[in-house]
C-alpha positions as semicolon CSV with decimal commas, in nm:
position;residue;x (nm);y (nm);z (nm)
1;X;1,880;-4,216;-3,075
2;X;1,651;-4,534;-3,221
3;X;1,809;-4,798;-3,207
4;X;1,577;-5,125;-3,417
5;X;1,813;-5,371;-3,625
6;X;2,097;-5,386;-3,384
7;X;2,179;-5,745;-3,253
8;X;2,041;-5,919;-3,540
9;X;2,374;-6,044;-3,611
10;X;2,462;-6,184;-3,266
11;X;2,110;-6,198;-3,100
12;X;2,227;-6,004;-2,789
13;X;1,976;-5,698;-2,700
14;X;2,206;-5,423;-2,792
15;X;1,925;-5,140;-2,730
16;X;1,794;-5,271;-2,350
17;X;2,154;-5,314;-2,304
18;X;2,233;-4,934;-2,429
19;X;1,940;-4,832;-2,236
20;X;2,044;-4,945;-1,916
21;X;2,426;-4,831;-1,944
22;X;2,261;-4,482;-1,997
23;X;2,050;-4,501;-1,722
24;X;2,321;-4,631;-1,458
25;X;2,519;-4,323;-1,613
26;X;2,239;-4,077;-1,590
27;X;2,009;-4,173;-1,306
28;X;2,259;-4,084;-1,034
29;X;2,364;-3,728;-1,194
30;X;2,026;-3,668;-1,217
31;X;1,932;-3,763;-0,897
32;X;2,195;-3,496;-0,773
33;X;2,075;-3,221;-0,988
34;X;1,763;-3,292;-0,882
35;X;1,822;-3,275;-0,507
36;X;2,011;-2,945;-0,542
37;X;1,751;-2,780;-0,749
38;X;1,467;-2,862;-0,457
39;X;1,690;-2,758;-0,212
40;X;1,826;-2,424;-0,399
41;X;1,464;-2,309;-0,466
42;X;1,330;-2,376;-0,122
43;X;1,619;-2,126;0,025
44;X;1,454;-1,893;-0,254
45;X;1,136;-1,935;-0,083
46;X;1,244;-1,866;0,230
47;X;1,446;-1,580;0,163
48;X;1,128;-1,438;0,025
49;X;0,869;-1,537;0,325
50;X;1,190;-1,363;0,515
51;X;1,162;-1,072;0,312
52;X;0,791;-1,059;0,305
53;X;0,760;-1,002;0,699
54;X;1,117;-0,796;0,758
55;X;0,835;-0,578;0,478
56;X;0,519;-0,579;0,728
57;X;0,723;-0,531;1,020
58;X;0,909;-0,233;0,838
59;X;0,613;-0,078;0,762
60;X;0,442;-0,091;1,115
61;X;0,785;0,058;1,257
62;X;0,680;0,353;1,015
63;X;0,473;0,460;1,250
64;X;0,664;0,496;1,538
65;X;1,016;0,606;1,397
66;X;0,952;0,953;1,372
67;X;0,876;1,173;1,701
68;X;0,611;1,353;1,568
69;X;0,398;1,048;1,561
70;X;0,400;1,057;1,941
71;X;0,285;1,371;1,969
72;X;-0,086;1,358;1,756
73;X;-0,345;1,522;1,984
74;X;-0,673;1,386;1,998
75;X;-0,979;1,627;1,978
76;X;-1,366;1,529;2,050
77;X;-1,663;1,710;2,070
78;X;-1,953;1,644;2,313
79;X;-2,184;1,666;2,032
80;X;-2,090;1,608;1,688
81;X;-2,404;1,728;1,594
82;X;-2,350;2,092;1,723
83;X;-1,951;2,042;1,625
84;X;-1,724;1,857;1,549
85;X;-1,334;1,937;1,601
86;X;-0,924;1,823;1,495
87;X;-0,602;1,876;1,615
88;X;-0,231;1,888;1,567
89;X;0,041;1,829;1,766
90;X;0,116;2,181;1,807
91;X;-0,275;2,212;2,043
92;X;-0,221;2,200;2,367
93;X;-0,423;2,004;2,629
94;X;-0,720;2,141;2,768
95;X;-1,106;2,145;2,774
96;X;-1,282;2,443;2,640
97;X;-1,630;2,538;2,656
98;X;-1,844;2,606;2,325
99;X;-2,136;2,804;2,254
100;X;-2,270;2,878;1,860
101;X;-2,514;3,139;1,846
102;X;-2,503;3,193;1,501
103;X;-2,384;3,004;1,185
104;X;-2,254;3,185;0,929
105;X;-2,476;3,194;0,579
106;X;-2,447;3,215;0,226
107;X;-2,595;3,551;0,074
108;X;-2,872;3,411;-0,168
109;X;-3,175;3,609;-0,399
110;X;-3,431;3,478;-0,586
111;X;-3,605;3,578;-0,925
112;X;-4,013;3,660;-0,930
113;X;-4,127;3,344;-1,119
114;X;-4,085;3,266;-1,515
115;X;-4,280;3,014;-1,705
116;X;-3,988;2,805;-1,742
117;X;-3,607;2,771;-1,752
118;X;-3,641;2,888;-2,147
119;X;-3,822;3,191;-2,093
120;X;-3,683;3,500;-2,211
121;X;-3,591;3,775;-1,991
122;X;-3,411;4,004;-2,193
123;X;-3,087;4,152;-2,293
124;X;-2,804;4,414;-2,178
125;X;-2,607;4,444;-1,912
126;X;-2,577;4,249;-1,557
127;X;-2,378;4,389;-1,282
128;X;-2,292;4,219;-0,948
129;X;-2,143;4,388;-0,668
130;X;-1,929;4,267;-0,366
131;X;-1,822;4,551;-0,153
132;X;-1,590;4,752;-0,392
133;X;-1,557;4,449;-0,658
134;X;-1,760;4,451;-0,972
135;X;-1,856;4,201;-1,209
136;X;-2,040;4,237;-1,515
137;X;-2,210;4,031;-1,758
138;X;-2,311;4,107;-2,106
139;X;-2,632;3,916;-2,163
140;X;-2,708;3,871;-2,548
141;X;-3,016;3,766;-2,743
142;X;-2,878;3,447;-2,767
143;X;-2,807;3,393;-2,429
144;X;-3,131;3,595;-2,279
145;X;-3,327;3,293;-2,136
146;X;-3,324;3,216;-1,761
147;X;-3,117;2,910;-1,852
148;X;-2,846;3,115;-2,070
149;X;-2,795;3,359;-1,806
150;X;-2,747;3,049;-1,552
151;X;-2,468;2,912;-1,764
152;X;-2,352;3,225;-1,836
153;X;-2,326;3,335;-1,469
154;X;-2,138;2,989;-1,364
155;X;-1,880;2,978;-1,641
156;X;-1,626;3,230;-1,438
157;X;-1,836;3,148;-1,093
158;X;-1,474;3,068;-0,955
159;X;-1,349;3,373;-0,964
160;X;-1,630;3,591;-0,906
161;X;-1,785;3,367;-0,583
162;X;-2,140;3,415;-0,731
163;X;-2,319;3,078;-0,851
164;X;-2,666;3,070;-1,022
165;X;-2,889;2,801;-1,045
166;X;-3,289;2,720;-1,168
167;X;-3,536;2,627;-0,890
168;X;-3,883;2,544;-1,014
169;X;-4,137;2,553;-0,765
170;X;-4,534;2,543;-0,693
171;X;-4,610;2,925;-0,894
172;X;-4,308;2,891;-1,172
173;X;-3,954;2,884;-1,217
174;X;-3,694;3,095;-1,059
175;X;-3,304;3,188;-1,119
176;X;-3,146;3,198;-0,800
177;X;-2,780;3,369;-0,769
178;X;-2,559;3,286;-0,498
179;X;-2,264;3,391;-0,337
180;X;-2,028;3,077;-0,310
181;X;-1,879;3,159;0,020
182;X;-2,055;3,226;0,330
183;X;-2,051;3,568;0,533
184;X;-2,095;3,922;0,554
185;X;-1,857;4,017;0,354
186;X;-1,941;3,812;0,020
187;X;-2,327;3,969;0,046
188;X;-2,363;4,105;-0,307
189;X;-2,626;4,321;-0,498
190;X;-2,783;4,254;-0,864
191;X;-2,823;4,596;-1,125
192;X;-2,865;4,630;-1,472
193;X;-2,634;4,884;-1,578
194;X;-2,846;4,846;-1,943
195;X;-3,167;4,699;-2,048
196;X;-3,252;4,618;-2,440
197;X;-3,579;4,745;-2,372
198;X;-3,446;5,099;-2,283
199;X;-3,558;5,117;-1,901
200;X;-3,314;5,009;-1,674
201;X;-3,563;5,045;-1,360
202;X;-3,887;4,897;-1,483
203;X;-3,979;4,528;-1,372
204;X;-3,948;4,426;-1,702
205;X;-3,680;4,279;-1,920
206;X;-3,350;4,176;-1,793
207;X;-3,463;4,468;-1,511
208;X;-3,654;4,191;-1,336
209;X;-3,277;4,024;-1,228
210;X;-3,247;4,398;-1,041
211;X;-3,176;4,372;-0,636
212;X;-3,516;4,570;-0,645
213;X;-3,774;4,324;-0,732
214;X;-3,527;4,017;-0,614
215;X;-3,599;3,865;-0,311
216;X;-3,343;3,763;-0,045
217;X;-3,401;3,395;0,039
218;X;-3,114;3,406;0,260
219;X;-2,905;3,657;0,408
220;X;-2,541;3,630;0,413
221;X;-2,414;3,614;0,779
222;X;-2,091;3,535;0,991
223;X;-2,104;3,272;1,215
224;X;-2,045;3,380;1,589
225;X;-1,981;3,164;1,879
226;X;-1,815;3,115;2,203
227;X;-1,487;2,979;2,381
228;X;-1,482;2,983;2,749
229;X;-1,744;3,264;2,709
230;X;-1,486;3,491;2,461
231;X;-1,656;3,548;2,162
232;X;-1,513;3,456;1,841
233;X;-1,666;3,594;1,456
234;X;-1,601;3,437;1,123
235;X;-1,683;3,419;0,828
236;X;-1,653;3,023;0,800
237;X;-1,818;2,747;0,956
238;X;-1,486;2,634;1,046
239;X;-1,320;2,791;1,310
240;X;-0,959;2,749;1,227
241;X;-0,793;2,993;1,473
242;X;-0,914;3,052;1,822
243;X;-0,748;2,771;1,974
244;X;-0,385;2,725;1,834
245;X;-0,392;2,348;1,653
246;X;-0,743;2,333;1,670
247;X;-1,010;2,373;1,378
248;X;-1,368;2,312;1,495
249;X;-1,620;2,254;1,190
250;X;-1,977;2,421;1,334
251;X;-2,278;2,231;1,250
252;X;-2,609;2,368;1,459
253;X;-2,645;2,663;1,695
254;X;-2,694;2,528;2,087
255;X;-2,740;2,865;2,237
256;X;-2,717;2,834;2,601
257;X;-2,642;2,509;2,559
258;X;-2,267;2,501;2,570
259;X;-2,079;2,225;2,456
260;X;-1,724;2,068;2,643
261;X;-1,454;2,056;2,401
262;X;-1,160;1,845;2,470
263;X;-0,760;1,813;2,343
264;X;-0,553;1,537;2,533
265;X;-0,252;1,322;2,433
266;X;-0,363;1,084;2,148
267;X;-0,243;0,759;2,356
268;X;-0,462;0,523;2,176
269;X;-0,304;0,584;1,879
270;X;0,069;0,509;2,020
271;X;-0,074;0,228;2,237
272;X;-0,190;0,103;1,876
273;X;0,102;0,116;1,715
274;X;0,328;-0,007;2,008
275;X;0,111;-0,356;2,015
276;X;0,130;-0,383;1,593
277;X;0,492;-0,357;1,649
278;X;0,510;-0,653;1,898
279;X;0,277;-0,818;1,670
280;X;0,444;-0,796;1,368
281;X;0,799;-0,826;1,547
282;X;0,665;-1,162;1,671
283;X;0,589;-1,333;1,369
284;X;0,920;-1,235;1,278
285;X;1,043;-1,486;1,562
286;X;0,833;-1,731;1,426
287;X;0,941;-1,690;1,063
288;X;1,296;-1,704;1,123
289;X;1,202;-2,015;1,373
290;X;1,086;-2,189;1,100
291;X;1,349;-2,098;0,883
292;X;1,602;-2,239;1,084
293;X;1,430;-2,519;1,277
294;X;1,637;-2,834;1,354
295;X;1,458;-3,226;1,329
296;X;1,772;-3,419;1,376
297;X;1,505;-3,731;1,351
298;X;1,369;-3,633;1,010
299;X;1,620;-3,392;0,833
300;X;1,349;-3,352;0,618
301;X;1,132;-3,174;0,844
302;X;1,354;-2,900;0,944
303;X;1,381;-2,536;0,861
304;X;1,520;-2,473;0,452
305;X;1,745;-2,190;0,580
306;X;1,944;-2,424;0,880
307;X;2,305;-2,286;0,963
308;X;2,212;-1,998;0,662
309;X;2,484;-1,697;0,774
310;X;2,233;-1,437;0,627
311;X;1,993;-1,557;0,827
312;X;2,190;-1,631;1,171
313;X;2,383;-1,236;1,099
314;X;2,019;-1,032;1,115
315;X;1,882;-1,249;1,390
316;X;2,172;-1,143;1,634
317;X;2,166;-0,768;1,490
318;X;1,812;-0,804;1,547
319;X;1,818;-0,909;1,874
320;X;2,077;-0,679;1,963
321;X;1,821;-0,341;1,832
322;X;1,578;-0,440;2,134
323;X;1,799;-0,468;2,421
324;X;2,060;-0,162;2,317
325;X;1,979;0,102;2,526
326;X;1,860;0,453;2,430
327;X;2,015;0,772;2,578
328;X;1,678;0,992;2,676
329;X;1,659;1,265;2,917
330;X;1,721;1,239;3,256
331;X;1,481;1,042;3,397
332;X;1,351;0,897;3,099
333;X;1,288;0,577;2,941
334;X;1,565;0,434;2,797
335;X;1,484;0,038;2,734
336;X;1,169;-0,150;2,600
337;X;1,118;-0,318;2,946
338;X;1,019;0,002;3,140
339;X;0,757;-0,011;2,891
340;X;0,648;-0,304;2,957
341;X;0,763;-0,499;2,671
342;X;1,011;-0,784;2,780
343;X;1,143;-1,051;2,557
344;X;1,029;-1,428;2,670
345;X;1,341;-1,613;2,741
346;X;1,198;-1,961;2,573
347;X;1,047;-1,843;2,264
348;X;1,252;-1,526;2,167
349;X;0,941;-1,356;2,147
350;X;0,806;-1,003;2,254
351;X;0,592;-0,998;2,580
352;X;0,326;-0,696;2,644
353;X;0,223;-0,533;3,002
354;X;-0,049;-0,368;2,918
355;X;-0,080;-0,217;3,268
356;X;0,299;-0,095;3,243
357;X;0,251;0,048;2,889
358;X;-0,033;0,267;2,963
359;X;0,136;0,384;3,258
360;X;0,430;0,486;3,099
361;X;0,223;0,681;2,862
362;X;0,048;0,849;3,123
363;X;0,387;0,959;3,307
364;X;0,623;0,987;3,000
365;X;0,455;1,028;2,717
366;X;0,728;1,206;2,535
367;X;1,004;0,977;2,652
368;X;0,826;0,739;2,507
369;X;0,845;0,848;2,150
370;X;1,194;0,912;2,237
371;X;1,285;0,579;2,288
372;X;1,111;0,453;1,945
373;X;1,194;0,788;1,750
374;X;1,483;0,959;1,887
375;X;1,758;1,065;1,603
376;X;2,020;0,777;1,519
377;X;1,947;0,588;1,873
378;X;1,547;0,512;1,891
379;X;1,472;0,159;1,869
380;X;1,246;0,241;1,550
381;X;1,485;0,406;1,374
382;X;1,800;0,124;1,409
383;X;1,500;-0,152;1,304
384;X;1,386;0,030;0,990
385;X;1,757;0,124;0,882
386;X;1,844;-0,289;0,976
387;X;1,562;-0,409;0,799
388;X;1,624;-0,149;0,497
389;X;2,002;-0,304;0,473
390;X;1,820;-0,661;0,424
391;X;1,546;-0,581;0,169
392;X;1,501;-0,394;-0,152
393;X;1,670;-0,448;-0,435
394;X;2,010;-0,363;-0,374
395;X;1,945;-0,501;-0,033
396;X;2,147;-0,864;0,123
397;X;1,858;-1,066;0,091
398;X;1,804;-0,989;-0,266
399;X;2,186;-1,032;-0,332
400;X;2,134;-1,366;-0,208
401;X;1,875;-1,463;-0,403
402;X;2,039;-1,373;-0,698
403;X;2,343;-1,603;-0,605
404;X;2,100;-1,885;-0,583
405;X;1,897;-1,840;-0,881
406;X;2,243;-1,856;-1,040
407;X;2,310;-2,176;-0,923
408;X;1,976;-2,264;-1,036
409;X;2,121;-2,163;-1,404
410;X;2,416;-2,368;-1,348
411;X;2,228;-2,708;-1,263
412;X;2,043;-2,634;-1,586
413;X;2,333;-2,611;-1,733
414;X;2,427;-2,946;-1,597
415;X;2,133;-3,080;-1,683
416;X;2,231;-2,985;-2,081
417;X;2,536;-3,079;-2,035
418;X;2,508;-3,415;-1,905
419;X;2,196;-3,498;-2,189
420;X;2,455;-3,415;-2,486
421;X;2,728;-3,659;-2,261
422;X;2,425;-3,895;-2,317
423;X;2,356;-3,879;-2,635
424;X;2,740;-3,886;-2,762
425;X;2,793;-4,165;-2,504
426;X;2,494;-4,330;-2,726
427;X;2,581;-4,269;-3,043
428;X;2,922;-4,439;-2,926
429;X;2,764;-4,740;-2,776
430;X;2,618;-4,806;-3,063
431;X;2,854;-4,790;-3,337
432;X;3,078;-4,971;-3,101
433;X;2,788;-5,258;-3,079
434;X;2,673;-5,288;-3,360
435;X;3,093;-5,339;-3,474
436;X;3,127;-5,605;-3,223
437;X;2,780;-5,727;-3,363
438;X;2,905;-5,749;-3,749
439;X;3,215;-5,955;-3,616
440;X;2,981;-6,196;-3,411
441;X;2,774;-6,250;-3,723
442;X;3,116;-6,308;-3,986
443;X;3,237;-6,550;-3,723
444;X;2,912;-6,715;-3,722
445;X;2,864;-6,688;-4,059
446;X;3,237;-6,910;-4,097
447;X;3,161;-7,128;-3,810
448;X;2,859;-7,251;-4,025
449;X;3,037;-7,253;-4,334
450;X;3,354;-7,458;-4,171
451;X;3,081;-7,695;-3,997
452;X;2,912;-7,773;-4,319
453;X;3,248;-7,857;-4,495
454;X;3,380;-8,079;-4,214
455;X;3,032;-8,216;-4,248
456;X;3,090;-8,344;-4,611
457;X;3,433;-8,482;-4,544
458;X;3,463;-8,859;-4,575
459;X;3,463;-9,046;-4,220
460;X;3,818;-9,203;-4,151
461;X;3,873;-9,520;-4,298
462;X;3,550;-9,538;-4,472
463;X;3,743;-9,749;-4,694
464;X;3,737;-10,023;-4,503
465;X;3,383;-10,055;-4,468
């Protein structure tokens, strides 16, 4: 509210004196809301740098919470050149021998040359062959050309497993057809069942696309090679079932050249993940550190989430995940430390002996992912279903952010609130003033009128001067 005239009457600065009632009302409340807000949002924050590692740490522990993770195989050639090979956890251990003699082929013939891709060969009929399976195609005058019979050939190339294709070269250009899949069994032959020129056996017209004055650029063929000298045929370059779990992609013959071929435990993998896991559950420690750091010099300076139950409940479940024991098999591992990972006493934090780690991978591998992955008890599993109960969106952490961002609302409510007390507490001010103000000037107003009339009064015994 403006406040110009007032005080004219009396003289007094009614509006600096307004002001500053307003302000010793307001400055204080303010202060307060403004202290609560800071300190309201910075739990916010916290609760979401909490969130965002209790995410990265959940989604390392991915990794190791189911069993089947522990038991990847790792597969290497001793050439990748010659071959290169996979596995799944069903392979067993082992090295095997290889030996390619022969890579299997794609059955491909080859036109006599045409002028060009537009040339016209002619029309009727175009049979292909593939053991007992027929397929024919009805070549037109409008699709007679090299190039027509290309496209015409490749529309339904997925079902039939023939391809064609125009290769121009040094003497011309060629249509090539072939089949899609390697092997004996997709070798195919070319016949015209008809020709538009009447002869079906000439070299002329569509004729010239007969198996007869083709040319085979490449015979079909099965790819043969060796295992520990046992010799295995397909039809693929990949070798899916000699060894069970094992596919082996063949690349280049190395006849009596055999290559070693090795499956073992993928330990690198777990090792991985078991390090990314104290990683990860590390800066975990150092989050919730931070969170609940104490300064008692400089209040200030210590963590926004101090004496926070939230925070103080999943540290202790936390801690309580690590050092639980897991039931195994006899014999087995059952705790963290006979892994080699021991929690340091001063820091809370997760220790790693690498020596101890890869030791108890050599001697219990499986025990291993038993004690991360094992139904309802594996350390992975009770962290991921911990850490699930704390984030998400129907998860605590979440809940309590919603509490505070509702008292977030309410100071801005406040905030409202006391502004309108403000502004009524104004308005009343100054009515109230400018009242007292009118009075001041009437009473002026009559103190000068009463002075001027005692002023014109005759002085006592005047007379007698």
């Amino acid at each position: 509210m403006s406040i110009s005239s007032a005080g004219s009457g009396s003289g007094i600065d009614i509006s600096g004196l307004i002001e500053d009632l307003l302000a010793a009302e307001g400055q204080a409340k303010t202060a307060k809301y403004d202290s609560e807000e800071a300190k309201t949002l910075a739990k916010i924050t916290g609760f979401g740098t909490l969130n965002s590692a209790l995410s990265e740490l959940q989604t390392k522990i991915s990794s190791l919470k189911d069993v089947g993770d522990f038991q990847n195989r790792k597969a290497t050639s001793q050439d990748n050149e010659v071959f290169t090979v996979i596995a799944d956890s069903s392979a067993s251990q082992g090295n095997y021998s290889v030996e390619i003699s022969q890579l299997a082929e794609n059955h491909k013939v080859s036109s006599p040359d045409f002028a060009n891709a537009n040339a016209i060969v002619g029309t009727g009929n175009l049979k292909f062959t593939i053991g007992t399976v027929e397929h024919s195609f009805n070549i037109t005058s409008d699709i007679q050309t090299l190039s027509g019979i290309k496209d015409k050939v490749n529309e339904v190339s997925g079902t039939t497993g023939i391809s064609a294709t125009i290769v121009n070269t040094d003497t011309g250009t060629r249509i090539m057809f072939a089949a899609t899949e390697p092997g004996i069994d997709n070798i195919f032959t070319v016949s015209v069942v008809t020709d538009g020129d009447g002869n079906d056996t000439d070299n002329a017209g569509l004729s010239q696309l007969d198996s007869t004055y083709m040319t085979t650029t490449q015979s079909g063929l099965d790819s043969i090679v060796k295992i520990d000298g046992a010799t295995i045929t397909s039809s693929s370059n990949t070798i899916e079932d000699a060894i069970d779990g094992v596919t082996i992609d063949l690349l280049k013959t190395n006849v009596a050249d055999a290559k070693s071929l090795t499956v073992s435990l993928d330990k690198a993998s777990v090792r991985s993940n078991i390090e990314g896991f104290v990683d990860n559950y590390n800066a975990i420690v150092e989050t919730i550190s931070s969170l609940n750091k104490v300064d008692p010099d400089n209040t200030d300076n210590s963590g926004v989430l101090v004496g926070d139950s939230v925070l103080r409940s999943f540290d202790l479940q936390l801690r309580r995940v690590l050092t639980d024991s897991v039931d195994t098999v006899a014999g087995g591992i059952s705790s963290l430390a006979e892994i080699g990972v021991t929690t340091d006493r001063n820091t809370g934090k997760l220790q790693l002996n690498a020596s101890k780690l890869n030791t108890a991978l050599d001697q219990n591998f499986d025990n291993v992912g038993l004690l991360f992955a094992k139904s309802d008890e594996g350390i992975a599993i009770k962290l991921d279903d911990l850490i699930s109960r704390y984030i998400g969106a129907s998860g605590i952490i979440n809940s309590k952010t919603e509490g505070l961002n509702s008292s977030i609302n309410l100071i801005t409510e406040q905030r409202e609130q006391l502004e309108r007390n403000l502004q009524s507490m104004e308005s009343r001010l100054l009515t109230q003033f400018i009242a007292m103000d009118t009075i001041i000037a009437q009473l002026q107003s009559t103190s000068s009128f009463l002075s001027q009339q005692l002023s014109n009064l005759p002085e006592p015994l005047s007379y007698k001067k």
